[in-house]
SEROLUM-628029 format. One record per residue: y, z, x of N, C-alpha, C in turn; residue in three letters. Coordinates in steps of 0.05 Angstrom, whole numbers, padded with zeros to 5 digits, always signed. Layout:
<rs>
YZXYZXYZXALA...
</rs>
This chain:
<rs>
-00188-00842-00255-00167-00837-00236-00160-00808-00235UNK-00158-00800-00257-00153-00767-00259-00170-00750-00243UNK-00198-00756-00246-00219-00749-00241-00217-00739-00208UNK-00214-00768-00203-00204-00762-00159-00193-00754-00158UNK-00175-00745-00175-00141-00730-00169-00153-00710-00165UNK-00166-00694-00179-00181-00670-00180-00195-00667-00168UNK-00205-00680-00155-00237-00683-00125-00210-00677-00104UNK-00196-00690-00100-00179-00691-00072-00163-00660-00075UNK-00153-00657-00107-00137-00627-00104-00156-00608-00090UNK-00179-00604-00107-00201-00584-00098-00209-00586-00063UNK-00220-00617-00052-00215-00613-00026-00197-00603-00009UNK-00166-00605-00019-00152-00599-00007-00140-00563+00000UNK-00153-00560-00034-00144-00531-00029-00162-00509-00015UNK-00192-00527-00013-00211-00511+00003-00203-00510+00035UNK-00190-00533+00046-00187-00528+00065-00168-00515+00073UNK-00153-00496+00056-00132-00489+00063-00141-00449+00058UNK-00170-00446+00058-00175-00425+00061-00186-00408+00095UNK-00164-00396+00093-00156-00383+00127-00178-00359+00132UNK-00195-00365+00164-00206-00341+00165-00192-00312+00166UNK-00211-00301+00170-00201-00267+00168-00203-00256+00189UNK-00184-00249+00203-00193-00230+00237-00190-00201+00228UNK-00215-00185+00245-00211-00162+00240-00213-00144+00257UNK-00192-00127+00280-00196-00113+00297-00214-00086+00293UNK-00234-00087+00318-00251-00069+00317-00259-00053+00336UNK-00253-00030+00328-00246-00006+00346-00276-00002+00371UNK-00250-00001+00390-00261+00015+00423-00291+00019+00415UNK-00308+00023+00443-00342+00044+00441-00336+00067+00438UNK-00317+00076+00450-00297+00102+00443-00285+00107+00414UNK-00285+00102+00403-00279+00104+00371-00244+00095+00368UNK-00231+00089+00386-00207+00095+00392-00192+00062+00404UNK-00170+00051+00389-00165+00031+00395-00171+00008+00394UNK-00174-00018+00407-00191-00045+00402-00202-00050+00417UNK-00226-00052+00409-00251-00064+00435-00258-00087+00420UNK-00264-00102+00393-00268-00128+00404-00249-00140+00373UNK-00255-00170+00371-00246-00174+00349-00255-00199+00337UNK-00261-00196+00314-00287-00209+00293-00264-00230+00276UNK-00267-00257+00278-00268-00273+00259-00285-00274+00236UNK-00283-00282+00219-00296-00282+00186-00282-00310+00176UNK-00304-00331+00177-00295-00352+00171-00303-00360+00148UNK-00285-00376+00131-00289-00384+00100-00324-00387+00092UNK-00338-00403+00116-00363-00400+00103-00387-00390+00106UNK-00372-00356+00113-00391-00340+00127-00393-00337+00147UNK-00391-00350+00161-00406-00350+00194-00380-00324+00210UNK-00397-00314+00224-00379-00290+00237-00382-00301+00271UNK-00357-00292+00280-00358-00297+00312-00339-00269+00321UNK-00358-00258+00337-00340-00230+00346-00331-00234+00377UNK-00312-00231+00389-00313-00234+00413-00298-00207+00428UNK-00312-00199+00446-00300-00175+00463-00270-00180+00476UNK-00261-00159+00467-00231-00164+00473-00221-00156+00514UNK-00218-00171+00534-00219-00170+00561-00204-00145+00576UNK-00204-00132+00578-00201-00108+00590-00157-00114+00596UNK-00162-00131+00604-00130-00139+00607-00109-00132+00585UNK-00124-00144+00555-00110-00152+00535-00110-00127+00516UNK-00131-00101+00529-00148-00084+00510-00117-00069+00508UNK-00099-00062+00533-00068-00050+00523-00050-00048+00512UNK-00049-00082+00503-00040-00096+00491-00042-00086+00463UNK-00069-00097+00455-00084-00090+00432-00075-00060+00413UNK-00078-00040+00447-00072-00016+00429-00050-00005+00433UNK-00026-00021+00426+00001-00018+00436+00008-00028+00401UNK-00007-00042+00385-00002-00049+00360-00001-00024+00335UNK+00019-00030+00321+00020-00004+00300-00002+00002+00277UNK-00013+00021+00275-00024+00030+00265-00030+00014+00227UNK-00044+00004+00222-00050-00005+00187-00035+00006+00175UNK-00026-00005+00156-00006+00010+00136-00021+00028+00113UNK-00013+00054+00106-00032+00070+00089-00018+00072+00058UNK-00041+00076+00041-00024+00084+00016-00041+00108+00005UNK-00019+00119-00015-00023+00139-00025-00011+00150-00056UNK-00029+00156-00069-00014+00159-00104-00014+00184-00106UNK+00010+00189-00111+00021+00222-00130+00016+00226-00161UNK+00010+00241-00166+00015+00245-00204+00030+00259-00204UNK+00044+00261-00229+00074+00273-00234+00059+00289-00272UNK+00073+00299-00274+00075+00321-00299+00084+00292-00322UNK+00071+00296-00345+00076+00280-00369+00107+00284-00378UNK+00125+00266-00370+00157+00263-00381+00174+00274-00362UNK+00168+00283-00335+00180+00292-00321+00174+00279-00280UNK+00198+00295-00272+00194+00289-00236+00174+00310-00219UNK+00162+00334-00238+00151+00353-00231+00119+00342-00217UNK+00114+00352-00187+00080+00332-00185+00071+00354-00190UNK+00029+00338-00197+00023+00355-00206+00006+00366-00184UNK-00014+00398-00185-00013+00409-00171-00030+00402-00151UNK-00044+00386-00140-00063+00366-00128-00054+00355-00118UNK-00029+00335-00127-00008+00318-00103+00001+00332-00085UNK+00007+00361-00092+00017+00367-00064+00005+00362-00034UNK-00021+00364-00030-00041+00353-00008-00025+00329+00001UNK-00034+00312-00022-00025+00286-00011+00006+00278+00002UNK+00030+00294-00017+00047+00295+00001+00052+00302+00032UNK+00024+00330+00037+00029+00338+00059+00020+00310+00081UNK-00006+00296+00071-00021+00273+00085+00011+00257+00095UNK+00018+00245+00070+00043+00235+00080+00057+00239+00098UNK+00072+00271+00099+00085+00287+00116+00071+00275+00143UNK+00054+00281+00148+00039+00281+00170+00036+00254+00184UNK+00021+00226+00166+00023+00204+00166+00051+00194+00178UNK+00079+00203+00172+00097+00191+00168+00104+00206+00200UNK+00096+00235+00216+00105+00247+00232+00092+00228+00258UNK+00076+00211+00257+00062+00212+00278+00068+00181+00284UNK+00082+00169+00265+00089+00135+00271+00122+00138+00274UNK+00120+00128+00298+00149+00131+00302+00164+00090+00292UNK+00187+00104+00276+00195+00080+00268+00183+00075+00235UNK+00167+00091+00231+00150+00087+00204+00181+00078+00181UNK+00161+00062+00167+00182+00052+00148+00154+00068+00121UNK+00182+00069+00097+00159+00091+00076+00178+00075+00056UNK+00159+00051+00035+00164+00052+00011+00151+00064-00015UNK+00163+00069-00032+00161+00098-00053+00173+00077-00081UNK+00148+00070-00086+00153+00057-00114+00141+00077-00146UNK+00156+00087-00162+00150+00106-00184+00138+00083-00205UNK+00122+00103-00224+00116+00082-00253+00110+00107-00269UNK+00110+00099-00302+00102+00124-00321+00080+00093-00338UNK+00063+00122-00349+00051+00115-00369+00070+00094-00393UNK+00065+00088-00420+00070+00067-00442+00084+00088-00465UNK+00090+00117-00453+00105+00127-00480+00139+00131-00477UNK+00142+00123-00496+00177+00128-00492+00180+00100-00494UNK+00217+00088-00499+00218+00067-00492+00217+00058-00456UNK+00225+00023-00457+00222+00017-00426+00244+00017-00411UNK+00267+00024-00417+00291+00037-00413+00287+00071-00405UNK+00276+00088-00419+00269+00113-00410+00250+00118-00386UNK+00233+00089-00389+00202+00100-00372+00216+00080-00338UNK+00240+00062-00345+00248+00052-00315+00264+00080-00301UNK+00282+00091-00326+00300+00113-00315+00279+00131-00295UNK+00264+00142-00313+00239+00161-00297+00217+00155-00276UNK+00214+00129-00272+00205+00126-00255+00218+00120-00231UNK+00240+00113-00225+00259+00117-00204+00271+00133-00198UNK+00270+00162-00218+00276+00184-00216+00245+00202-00204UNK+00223+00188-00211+00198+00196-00198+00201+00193-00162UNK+00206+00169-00162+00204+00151-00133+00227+00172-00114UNK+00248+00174-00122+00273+00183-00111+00270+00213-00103UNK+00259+00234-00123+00247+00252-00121+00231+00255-00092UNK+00207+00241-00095+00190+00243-00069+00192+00230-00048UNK+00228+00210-00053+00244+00200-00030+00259+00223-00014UNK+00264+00242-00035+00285+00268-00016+00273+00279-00013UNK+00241+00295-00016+00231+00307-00004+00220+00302+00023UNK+00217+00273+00027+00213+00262+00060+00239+00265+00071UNK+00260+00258+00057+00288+00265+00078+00291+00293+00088UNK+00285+00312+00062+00296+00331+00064+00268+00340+00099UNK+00244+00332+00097+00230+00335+00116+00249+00329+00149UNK+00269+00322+00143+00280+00309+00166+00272+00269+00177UNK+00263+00264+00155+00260+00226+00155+00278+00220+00148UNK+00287+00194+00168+00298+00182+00166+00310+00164+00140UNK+00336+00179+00137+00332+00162+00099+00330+00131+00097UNK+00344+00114+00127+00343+00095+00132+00308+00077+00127UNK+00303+00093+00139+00271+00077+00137+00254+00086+00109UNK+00266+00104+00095+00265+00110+00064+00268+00085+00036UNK+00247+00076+00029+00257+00064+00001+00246+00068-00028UNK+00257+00067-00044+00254+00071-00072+00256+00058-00095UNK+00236+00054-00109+00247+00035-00130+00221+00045-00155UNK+00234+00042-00184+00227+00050-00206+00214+00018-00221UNK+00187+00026-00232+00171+00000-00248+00168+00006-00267UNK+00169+00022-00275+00167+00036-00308+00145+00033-00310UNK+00142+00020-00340+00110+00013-00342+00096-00011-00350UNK+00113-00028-00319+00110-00058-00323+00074-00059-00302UNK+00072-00036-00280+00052-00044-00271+00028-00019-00270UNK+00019-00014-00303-00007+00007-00296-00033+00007-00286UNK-00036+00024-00274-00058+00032-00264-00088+00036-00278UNK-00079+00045-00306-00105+00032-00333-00089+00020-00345UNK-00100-00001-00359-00086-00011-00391-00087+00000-00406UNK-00072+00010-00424-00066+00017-00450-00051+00000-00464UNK-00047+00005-00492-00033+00013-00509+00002+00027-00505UNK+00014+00008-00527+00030+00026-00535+00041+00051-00536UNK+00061+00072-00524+00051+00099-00530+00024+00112-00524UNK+00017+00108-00505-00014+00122-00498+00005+00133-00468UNK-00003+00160-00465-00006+00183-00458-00023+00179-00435UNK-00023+00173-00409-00048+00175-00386-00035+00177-00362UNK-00041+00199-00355-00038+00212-00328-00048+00204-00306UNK-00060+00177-00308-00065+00154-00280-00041+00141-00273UNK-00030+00135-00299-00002+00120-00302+00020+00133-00285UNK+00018+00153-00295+00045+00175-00279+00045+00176-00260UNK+00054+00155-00242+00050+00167-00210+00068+00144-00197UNK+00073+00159-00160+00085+00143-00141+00065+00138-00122UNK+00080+00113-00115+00053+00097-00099+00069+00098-00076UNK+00061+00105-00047+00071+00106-00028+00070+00097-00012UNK+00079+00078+00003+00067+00055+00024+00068+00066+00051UNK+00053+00078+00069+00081+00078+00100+00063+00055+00123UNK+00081+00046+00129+00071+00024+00148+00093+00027+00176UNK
</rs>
């Protein structure tokens, strides 16, 4: 009896796997010209998007982007390489109107997890006022500190890694 229980769970949860649509840009490189299903068992069906609908299509907001900062070991200071990426942001964030920008911080495993929540929301917050201070909207601004509940490598205890140190920046 168990046994079917487990034939019917497994049937059931396979059918509950949803294809994948994927818009795909204009002959022009630019916008949506057609759009591709990807169905659970392989099989692909693309169909040209009708000239009517193609405005429509590109009237939709742009993918949401991400982007990681490194920050200086124990501190809000980035390091000298993030700055680019801030500017990408800058830029990213100038050209979507309405953009919403979340700014989540984390540190590496040294210190306690009380010190490494303080600092990483002191990370996040940091490269929250530098988009305000850009003139963004603080409203569409968010922030929040993970310490070092979600790294980027595993370590250890007290281990020291400068992958860890960073804000992850969402803007969508």
């Amino acid at each position: 009896m168990r046994q079917g229980g487990i034939i019917v769970g497994l049937l059931l949860t396979s059918a509950c796997a949803a294809p994948q649509t994927l818009l795909l840009p204009g002959e022009d490189g630019h916008g949506v010209g057609a759009l591709a299903v990807l169905e659970a068992d392989g099989q692909e069906q693309v169909k040209t998007i009708k000239p009517a609908y193609r405005q429509l299509m590109n009237g939709l907001p742009p993918p949401s982007r991400s982007y990681t900062l490194y920050f200086v070991d124990g501190a809000t200071n980035l390091v000298p390489e993030s700055r680019t990426v801030l500017d990408q942001i800058r830029a990213d964030v100038a050209v979507r109107p309405g953009a919403e920008v979340q700014v989540t911080g984390h540190t590496d495993t040294v210190g306690s997890e009380e010190a490494n929540d303080r600092l990483s929301l002191e990370r996040a917050k940091q490269v929250m006022s530098v988009l305000a201070a850009e003139g963004f909207s603080p409203d569409a601004l968010s922030a929040v500190g993970r310490g070092e509940r979600e790294p980027a490598v595993e370590t250890g205890d007290n281990v020291a890694n400068a992958q860890n140190r960073r804000v992850e920046v969402i803007v969508r």
